[in-house]
ZAMARDO-284370 format. One record per residue: residue number from 0; x, y, z of N, C-alpha, C in turn; chain; residue in one letter. Coordinates in steps of 0.001 Angstrom, whole numbers. Each point is the difference from the previous one (the first is absolute). Layout:
<nodes>
 num     nc1     nc2     nc3    cac1    cac2    cac3     cc1     cc2     cc3 chaine residu
 NUM       X       Y       Z       X       Y       Z       X       Y       Z      A      a
...
</nodes>
This chain:
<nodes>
 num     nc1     nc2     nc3    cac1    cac2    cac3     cc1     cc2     cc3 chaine residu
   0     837   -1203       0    -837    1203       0     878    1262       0      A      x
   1     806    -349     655    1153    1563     160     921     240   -1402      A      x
   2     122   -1408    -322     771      69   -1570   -1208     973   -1135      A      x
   3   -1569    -486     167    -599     657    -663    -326    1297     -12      A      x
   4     705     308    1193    -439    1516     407     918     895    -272      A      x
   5    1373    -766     114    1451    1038    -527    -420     161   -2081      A      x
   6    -330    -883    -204    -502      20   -1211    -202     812    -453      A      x
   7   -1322      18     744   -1042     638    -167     402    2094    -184      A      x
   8     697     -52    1392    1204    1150     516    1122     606   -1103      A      x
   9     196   -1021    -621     648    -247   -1262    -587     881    -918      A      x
  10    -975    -903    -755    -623     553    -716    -598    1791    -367      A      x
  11    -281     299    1305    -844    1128     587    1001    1236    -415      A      x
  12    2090    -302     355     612     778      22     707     -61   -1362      A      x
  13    -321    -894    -553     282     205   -1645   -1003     703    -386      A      x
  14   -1376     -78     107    -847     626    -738      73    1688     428      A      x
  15     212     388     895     285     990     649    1060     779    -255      A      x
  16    1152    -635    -494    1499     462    -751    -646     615   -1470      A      x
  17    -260    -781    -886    -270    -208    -916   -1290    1162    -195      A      x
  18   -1078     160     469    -779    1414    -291     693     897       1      A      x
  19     896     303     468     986    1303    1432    1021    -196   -1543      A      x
  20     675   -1159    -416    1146     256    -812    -885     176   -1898      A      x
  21    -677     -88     225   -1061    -465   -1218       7    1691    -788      A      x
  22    -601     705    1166    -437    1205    -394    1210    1366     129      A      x
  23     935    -884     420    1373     539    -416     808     283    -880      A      x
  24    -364   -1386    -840     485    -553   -1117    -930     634   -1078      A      x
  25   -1191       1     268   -1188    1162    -920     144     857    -513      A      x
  26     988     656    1252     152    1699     105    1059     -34   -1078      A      x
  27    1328    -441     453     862    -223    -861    -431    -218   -1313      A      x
  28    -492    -839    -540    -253    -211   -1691    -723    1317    -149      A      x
  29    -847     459     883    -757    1369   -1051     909    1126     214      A      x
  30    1095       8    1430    1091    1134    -581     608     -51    -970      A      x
  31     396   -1387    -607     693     -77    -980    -988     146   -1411      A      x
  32    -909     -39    -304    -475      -5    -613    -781    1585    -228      A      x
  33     627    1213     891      11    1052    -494     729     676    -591      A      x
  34    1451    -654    -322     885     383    -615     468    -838   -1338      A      x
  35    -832   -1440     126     582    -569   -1354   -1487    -815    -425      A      x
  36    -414     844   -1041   -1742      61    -983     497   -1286    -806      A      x
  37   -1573    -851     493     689   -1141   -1829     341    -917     802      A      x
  38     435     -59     734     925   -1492     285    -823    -869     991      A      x
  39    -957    -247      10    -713    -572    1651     542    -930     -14      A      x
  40      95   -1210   -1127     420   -1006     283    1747    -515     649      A      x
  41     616     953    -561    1604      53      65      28     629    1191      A      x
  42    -980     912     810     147      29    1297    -197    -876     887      A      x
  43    -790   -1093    -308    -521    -762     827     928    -818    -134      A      x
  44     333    -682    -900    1015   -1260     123     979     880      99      A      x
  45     647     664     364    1104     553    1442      74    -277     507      A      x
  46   -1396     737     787      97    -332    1060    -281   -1202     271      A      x
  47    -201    -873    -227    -263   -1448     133    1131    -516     390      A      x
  48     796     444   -1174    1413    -349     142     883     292    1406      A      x
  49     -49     804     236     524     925    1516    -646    -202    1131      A      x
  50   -1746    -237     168    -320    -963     778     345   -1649       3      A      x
  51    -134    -406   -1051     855   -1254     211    1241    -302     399      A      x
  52    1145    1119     236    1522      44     103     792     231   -1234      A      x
  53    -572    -237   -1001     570    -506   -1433     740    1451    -489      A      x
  54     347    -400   -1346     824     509   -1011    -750     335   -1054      A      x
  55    -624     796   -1000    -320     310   -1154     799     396   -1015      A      x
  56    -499    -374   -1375     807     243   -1148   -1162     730    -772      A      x
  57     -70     859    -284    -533    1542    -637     445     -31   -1400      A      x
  58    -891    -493   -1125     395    -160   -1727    -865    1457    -543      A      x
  59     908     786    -639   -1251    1038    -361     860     887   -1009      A      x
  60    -279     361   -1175     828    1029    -518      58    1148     779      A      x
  61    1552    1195    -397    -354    1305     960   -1700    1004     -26      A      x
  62     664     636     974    -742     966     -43   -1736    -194     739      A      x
  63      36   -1556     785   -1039    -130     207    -485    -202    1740      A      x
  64    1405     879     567    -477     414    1520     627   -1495     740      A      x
  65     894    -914    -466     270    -820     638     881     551    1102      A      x
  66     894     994     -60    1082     699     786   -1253     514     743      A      x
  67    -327     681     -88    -928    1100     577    -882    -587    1375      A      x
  68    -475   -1526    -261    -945    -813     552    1104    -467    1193      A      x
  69    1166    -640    -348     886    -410    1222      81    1307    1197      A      x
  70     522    1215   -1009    -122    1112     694   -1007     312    1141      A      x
  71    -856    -250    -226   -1774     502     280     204   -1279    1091      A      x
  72     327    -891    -193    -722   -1571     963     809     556    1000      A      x
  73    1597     395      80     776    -241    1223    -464    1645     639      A      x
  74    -342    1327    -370   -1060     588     719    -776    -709     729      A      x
  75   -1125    -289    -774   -1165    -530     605    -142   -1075     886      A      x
  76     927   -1084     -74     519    -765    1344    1259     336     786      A      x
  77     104    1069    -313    1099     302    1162    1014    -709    -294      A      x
  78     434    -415    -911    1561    -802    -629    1002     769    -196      A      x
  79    1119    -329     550    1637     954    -151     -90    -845   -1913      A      x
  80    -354     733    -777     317    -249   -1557    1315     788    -348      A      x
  81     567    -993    -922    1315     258    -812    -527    -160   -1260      A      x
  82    1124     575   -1165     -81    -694   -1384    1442     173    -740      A      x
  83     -72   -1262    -495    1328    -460    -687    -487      62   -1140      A      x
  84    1032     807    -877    -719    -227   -1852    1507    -599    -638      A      x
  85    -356   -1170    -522     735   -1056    -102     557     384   -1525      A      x
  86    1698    -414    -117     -50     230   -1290    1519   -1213      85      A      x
  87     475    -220   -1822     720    -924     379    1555     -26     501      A      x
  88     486    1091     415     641     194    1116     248     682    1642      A      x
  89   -1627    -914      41      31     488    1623     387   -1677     267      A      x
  90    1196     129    1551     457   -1021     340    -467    -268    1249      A      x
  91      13   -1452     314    -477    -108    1135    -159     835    1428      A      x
  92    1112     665      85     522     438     973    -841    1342     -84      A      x
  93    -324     718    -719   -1140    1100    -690   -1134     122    1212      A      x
  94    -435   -1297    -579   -1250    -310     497      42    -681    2049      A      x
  95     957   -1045     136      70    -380    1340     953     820     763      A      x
  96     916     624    -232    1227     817     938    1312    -795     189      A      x
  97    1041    1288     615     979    -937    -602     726      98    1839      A      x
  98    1124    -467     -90     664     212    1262    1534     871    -397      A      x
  99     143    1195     889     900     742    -372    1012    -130    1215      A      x
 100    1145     519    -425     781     180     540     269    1472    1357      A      x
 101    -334    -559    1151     -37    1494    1051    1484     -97     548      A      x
 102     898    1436     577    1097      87     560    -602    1233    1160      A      x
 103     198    -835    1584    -201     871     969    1347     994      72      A      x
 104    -612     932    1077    1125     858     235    1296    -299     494      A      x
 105    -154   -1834     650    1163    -153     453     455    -877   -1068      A      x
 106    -618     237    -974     892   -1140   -1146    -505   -1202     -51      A      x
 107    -888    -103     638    -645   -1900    -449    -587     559    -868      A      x
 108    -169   -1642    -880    -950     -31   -1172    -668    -842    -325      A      x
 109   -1202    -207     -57   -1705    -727     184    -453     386   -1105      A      x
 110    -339   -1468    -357   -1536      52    -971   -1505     579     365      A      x
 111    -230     850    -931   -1845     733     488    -799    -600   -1164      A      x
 112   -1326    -541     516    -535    -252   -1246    -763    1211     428      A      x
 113    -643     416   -1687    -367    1395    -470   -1247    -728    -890      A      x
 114   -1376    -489     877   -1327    -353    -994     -71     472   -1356      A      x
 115    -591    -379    -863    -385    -110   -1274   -1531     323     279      A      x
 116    -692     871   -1291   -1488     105     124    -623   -1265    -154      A      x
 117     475   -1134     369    -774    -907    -379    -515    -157    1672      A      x
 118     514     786    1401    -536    -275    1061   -1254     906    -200      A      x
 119    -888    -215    -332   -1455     702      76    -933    -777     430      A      x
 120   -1692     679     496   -1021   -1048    -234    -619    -264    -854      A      x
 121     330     586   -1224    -775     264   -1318     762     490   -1227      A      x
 122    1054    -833    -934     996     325    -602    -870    -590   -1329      A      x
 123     201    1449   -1149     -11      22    -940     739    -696    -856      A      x
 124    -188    -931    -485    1120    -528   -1614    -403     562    -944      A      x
 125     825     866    -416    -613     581   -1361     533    -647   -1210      A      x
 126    -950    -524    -932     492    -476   -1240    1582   -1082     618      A      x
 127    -525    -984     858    1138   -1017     583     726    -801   -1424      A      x
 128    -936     -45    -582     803    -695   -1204    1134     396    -931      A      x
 129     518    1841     506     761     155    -504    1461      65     224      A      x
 130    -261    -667    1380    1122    -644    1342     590   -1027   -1006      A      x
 131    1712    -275     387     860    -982    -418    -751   -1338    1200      A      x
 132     150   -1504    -632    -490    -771     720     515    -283    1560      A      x
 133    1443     586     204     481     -42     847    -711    1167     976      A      x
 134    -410    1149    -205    -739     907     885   -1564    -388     501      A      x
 135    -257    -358   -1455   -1620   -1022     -24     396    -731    1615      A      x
 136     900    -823    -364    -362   -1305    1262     490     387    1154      A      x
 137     576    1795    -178     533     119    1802   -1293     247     805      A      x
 138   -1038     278    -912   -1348     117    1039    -714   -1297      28      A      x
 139       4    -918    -531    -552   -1579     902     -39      95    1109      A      x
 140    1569    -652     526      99     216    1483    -992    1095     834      A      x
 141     -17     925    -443    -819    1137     749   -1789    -498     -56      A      x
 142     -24    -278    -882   -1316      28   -1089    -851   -1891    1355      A      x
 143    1239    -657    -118    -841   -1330     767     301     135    1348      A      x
 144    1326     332     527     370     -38    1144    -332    1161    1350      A      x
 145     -79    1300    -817    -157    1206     972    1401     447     251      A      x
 146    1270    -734    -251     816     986      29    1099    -767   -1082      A      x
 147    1390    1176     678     998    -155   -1475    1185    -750     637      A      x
 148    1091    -429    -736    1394       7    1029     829     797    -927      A      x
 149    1366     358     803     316     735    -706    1842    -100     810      A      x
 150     823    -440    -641    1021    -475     393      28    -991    1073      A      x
 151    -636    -974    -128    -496   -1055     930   -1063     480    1309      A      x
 152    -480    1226     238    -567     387    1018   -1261     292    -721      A      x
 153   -1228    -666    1513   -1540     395    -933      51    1356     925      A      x
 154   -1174     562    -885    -310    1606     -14   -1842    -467    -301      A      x
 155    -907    -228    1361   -1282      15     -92    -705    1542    -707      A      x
 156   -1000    -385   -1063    -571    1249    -587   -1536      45     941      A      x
 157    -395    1602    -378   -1173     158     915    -809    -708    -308      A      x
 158   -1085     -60    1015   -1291    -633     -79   -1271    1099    -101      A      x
 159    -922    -282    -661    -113   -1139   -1157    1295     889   -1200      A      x
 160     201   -1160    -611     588      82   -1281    -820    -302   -1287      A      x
 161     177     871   -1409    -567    -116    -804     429      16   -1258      A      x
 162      88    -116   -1190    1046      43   -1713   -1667    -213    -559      A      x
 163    -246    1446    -486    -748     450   -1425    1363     605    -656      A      x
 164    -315   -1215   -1369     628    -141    -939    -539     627   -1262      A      x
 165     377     341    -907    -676     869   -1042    1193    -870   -1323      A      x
 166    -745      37   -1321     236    -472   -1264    -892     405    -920      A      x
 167    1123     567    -973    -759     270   -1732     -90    -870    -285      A      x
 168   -1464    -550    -808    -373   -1646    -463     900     639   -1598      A      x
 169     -12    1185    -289     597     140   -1465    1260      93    -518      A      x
 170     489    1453     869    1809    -267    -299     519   -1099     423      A      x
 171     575    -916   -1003     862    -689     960    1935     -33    -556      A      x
 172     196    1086    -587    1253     292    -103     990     285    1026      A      x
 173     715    -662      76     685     -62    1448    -321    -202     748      A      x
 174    -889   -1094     507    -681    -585    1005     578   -1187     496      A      x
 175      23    -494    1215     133   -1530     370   -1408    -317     365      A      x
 176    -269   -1316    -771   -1488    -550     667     128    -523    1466      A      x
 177    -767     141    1079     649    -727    1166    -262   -1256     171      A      x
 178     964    -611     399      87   -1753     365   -1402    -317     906      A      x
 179    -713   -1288    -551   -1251    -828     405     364    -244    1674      A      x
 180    1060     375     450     204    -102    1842    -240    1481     529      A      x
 181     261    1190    -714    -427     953     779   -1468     555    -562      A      x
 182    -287    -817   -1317   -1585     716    -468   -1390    -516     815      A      x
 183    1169   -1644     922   -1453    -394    1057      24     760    1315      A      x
 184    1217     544     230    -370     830    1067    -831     879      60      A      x
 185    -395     465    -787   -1287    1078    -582   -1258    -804     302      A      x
 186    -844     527     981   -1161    -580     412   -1100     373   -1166      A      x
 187     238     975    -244    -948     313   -1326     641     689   -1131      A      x
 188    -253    -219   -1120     319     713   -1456   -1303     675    -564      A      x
 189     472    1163     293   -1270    1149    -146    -288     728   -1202      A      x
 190    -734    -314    -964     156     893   -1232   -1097    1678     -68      A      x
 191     921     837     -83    -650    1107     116    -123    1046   -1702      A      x
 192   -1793      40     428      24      47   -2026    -299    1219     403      A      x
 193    -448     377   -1522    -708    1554     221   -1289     255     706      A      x
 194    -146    1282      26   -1271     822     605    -747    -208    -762      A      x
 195   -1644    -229     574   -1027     343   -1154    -151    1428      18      A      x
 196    -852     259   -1039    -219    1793    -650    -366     603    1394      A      x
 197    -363    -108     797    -851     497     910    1177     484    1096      A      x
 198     836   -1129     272     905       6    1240    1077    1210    -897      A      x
 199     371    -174    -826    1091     340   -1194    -292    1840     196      A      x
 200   -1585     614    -382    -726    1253     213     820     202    1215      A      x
 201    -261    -862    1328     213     538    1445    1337     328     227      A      x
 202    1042    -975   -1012     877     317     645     390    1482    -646      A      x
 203    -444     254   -1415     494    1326    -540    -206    1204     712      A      x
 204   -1315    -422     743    -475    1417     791     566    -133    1462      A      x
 205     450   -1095     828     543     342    1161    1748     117      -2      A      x
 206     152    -683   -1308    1932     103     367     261    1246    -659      A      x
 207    -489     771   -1036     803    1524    -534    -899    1136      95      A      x
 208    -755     174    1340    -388     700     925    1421     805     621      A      x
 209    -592     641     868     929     806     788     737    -197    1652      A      x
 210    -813   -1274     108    -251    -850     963    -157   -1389    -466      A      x
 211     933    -707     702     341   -1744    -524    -837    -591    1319      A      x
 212    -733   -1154      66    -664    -451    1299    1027    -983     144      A      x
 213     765    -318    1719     464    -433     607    -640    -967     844      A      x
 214     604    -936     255    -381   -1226    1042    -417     321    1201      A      x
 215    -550    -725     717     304     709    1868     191   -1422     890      A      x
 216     712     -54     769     282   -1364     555   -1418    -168     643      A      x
 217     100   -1831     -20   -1408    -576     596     915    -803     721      A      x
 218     789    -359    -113     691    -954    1204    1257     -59     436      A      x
 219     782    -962     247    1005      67     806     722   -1643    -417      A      x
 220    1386     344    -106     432   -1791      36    -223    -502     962      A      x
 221     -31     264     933    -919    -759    1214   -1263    -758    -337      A      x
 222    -725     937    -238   -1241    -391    -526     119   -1401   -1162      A      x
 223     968     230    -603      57    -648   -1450     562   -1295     474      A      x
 224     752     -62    1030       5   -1391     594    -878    -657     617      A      x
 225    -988     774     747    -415    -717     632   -1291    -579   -1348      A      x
 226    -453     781    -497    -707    -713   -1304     655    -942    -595      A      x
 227    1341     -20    -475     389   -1228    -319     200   -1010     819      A      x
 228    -239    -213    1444    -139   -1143     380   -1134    -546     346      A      x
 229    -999    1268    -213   -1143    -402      43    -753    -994   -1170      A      x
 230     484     350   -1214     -75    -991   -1364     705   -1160     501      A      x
 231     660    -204     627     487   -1531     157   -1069    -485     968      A      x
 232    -600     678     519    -992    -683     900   -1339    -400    -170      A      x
 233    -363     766   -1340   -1425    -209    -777     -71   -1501     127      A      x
 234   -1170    -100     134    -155   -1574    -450    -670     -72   -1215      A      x
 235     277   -1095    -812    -274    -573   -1302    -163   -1139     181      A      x
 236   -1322    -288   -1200   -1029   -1193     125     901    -862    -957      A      x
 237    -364   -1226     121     167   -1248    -854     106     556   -1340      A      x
 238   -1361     647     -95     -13    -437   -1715     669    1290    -663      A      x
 239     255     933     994     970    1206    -508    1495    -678      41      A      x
 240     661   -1108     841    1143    -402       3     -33   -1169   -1252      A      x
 241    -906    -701      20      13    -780   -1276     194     533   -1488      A      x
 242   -1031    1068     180     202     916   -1249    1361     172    -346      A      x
 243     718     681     704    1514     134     160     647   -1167    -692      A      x
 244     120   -1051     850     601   -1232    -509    -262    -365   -1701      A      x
 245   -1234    -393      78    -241      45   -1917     375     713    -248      A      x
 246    -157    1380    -402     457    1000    -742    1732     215    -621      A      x
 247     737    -300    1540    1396     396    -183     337   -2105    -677      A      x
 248    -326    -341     711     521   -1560   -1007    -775    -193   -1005      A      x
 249    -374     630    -585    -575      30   -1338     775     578    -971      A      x
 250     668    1200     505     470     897   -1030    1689    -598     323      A      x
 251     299   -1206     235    1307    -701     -12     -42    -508   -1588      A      x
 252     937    -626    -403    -159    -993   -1174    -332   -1343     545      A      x
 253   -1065    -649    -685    -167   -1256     521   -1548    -556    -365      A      x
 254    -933   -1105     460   -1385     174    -339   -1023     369    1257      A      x
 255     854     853    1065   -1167     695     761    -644    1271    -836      A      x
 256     698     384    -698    -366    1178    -935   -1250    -263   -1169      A      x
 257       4   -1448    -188    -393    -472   -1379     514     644   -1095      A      x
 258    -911     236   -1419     621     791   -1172     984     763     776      A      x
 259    -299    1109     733     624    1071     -26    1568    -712     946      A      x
 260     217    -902     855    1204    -271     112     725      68    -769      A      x
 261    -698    -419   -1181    1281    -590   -1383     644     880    -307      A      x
 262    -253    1648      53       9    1450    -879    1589     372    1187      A      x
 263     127    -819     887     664     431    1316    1016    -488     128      A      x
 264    1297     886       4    1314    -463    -320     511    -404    1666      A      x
 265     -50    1258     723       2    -106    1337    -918     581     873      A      x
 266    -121       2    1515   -1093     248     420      21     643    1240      A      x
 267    -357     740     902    -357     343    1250     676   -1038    1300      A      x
 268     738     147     851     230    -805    1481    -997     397     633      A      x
 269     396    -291    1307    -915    -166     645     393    1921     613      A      x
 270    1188     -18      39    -227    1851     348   -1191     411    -655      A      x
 271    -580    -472   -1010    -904     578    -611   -1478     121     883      A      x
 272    -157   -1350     -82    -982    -366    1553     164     604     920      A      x
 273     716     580     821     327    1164    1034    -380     970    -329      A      x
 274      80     732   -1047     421    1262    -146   -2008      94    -525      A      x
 275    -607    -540    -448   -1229    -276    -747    -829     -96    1641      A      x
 276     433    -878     816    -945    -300    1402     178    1741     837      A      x
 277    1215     155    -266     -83    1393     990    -343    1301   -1097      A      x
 278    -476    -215    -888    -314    1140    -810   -1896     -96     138      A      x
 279    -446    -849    -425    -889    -480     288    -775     440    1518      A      x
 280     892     -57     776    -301     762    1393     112    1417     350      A      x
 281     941     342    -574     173    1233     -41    -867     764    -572      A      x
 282    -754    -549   -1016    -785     446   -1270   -1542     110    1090      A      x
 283    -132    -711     546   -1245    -157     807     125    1113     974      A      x
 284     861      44    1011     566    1043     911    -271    1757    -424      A      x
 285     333    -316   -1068    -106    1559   -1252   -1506     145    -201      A      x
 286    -777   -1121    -359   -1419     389     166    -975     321     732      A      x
 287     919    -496    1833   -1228      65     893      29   -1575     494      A      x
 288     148    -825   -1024    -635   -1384     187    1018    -980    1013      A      x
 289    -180    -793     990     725    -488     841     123   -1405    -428      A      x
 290     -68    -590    -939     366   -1177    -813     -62       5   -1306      A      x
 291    1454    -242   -1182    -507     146   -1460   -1254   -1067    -720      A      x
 292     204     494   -1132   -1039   -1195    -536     347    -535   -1317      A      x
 293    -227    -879    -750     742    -566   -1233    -191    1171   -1079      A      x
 294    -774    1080     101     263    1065    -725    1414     710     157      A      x
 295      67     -75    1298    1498     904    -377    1164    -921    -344      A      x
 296    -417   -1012    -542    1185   -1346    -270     323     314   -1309      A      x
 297   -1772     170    -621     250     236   -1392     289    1089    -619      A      x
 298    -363    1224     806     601    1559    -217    1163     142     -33      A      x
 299     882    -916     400    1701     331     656     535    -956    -449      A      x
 300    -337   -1199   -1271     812   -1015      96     903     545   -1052      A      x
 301    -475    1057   -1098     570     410    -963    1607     583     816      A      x
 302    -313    1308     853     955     171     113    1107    -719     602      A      x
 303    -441    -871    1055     700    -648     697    1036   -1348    -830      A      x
 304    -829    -420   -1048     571   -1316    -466     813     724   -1040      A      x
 305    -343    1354   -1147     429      67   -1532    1926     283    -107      A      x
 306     409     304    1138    1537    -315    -166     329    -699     846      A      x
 307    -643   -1535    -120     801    -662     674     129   -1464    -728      A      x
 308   -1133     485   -1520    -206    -932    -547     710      44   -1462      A      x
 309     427    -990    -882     217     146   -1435     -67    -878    -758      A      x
 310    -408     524   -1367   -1094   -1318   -1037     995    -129    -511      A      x
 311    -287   -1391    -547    1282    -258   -1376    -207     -74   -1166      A      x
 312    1036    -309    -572     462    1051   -1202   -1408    -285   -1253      A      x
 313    -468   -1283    -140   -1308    -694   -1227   -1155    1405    1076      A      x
 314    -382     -75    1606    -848    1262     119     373    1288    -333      A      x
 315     563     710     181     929     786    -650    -684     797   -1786      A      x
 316     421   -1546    -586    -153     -86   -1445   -1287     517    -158      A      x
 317   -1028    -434     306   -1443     278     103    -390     796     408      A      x
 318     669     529     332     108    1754     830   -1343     526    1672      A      x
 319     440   -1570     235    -474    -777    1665     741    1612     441      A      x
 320   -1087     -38    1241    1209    1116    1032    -565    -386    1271      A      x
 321    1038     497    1021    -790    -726    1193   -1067     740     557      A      x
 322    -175    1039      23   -1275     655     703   -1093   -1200    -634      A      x
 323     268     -41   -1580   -1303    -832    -339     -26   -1509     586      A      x
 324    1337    -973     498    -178   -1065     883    -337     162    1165      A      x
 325     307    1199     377    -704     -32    1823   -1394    -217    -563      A      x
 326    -560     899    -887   -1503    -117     -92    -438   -1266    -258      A      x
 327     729    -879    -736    -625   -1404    -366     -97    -204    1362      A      x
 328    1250     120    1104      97    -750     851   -1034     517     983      A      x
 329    -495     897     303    -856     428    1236   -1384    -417     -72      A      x
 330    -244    -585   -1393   -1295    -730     -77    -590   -1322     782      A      x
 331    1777    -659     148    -248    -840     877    -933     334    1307      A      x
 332     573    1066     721    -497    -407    1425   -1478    1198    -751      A      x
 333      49    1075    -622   -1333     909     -34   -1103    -690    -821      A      x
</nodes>
């Protein structure tokens, strides 16, 4: 009886977190969403992303407020934001810090390490792909672990930590594509298109005004933790965790997929399954709702699965793409 009652106790103070962090998280998307017209959706799977803990990868030609939006988020949650604009001779050391050489007054001489902007809670990659692969992979470590080493000594980065990443889907002159180990660290791959006519009007009349509208903070990294551990605490039903399971072993090569396995060169791990269960929660959290539902499985599988997957070369030929195999594939469970 007392087990049912801590439960019960349980229950009461999740649901209670969760209104209190709910309408926090509210506030936030509509601050942000006074400064960047057009995008609801690319706001939301952000923040999804950042409530989940994760990493985003931001695909969008210029000029379409992707800088602007990182800008705006680490306002509006209270994030120490940096930005690195990546080109192909920035070196590791650029980005993580280096250790210098100090001489006291009495003549000793000590190593100082001297941080890199990559210690932030909210670090910009701008256009990462135009990083040498060796700079690319000095942020992994950061990107899975939370911190760096750096002449054999770790150097913990703040909490929370975050990498919005930004990429031209068009230039790709002088680009490195990044390696299939740091493109799964990316909890979501976010494609950010244009404005419709309407949003496009708003922005002409509020950005070359005389007056630009600015963010206003709604929260606090404090805050932003404790919401993210509150998404680990959602509970999720069976058939929202099942959903999960089909979906991501489907889009493997093999015959859980049926037809559409065949189109499938390689496929999703199970990071994928993680990153899909806590997005999924997060996604609910953002609405109000205190458990997801197989809708937000199928709203998010696009972004979550489309770089982690790749067709081969006969799909390819046929001019298969994967957005269009997730869709074969989500029929399964919808």
């Amino acid at each position: 009886m007392a087990g049912a009652d801590s439960v019960e106790k349980l229950e009461d103070v999740i649901v209670r977190s969760a209104e209190q962090v709910a309408g926090q998280i509210k506030a936030a998307k509509e601050a942000v969403s006074t400064v960047i017209f057009g995008q609801d959706q690319v706001i939301e799977n952000t923040l999804v992303t950042i409530l989940s803990g994760g990493h985003a990868l931001l695909i969008g030609v210029p000029g379409l407020a992707k800088t602007k939006l990182v800008e705006t988020l680490g306002i509006t949650l209270g994030l120490d934001a940096k930005r690195i604009q990546f080109t192909p001779d920035l070196m590791p050391s650029d980005i993580l810090g280096a250790e210098v050489l100090d001489e006291s007054s009495a003549g000793k001489r000590s190593f100082r390490f001297i941080s890199g902007p990559v210690f932030a809670q909210l670090l910009m990659a701008d256009e990462i792909n135009r990083a040498s692969p060796r700079t690319q992979s000095a942020l992994l470590q950061a990107m899975q672990e939370q911190h760096i080493t750096i002449a054999g000594a770790r150097h913990d980065l703040p909490k929370p930590f975050h990498v919005l990443a930004t990429q031209n889907p068009l230039e790709q002159e002088g680009t490195y594509p990044l390696p299939e180990a740091q493109l799964d660290r990316f909890l979501m791959e976010i494609d950010v298109d244009y404005p419709d006519r309407d949003a496009e009007r708003r922005i002409l009349f509020e950005t070359t005004g005389a007056e630009e509208a600015t963010a206003k903070p709604s929260m606090d990294a404090e805050t932003l933790l404790t919401a993210q551990r509150l998404v680990r605490r959602l509970p999720v039903g069976d058939s929202v965790v099942e959903a999960i399971l089909t979906l991501v072993r489907a889009a493997r090569p093999g015959t859980e997929g049926g037809e559409a396995g065949k189109l499938i060169a390689w496929g999703p791990g199970p990071r994928a399954s993680q990153a899909l269960m806590l997005a999924v929660r997060a996604r609910a959290l953002l609405d109000g709702r205190l458990a997801p539902s197989i809708d937000d499985v199928l709203d998010l599988a696009e972004p979550v699965l489309k770089h982690r997957m790749a067709l081969t070369f006969s799909a390819r030929a046929e001019g298969r793409t994967i957005p269009d195999v997730i869709k074969q594939l989500k029929t399964r469970i919808g």
